[in-house]
N, C-alpha and C positions, 0 to 999 in steps of 0.2 A: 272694670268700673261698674257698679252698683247701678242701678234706677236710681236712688237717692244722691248719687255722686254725678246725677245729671244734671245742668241745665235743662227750664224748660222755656221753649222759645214757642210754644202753641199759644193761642189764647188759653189765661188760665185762671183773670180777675174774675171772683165775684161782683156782679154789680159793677162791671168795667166802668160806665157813662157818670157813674156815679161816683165811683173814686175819681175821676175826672174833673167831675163838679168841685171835690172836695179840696182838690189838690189845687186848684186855680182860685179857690176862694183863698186858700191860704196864701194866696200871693197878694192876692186883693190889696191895694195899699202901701205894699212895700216898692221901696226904692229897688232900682238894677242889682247893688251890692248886698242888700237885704236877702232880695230872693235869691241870690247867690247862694248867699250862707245858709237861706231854707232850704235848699236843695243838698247842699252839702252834708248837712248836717243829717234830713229823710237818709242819703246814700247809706251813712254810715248805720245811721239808726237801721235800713233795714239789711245792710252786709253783716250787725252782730246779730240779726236775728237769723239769719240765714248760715252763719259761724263755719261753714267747711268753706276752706281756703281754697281747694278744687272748683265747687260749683262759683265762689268767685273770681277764680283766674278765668275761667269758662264766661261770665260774665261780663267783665272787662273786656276782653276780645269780641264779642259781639256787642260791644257799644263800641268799639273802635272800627268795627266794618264800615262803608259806607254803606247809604242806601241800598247802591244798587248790587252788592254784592251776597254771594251766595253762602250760607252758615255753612255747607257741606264741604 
């Protein structure tokens, strides 16, 4: 497997605090099922930008971990 055929689970936002801001103002307003679907829809939007089906199986599994559990 490639660098490119990795997940990257380090910090890796630019401007983290601030995509942060940005992502919560777009919820600003909306209903529970609203921002359901804004959220739904960000995934998707950024799994085709991301497009290899590896780095999103790898994805998936590490939003299925808990908390407390270890990527390794």
């Amino acid at each position: 497997m490639t660098q490119t055929d990795q997940l990257i689970l380090t910090a890796n936002t630019e401007r983290a605090d601030d995509f942060y801001a940005d992502l919560l103002a777009a919820h600003e307003g909306l209903s529970r099922s609203e921002s359901d679907a804004l959220n739904a829809r960000l995934v998707l939007v950024l799994a085709n930008h991301i497009g290899k089906r590896a780095i999103l199986k790898q994805a998936l599994a590490a939003a299925a971990l808990d908390p407390g559990e270890d990527t390794a």
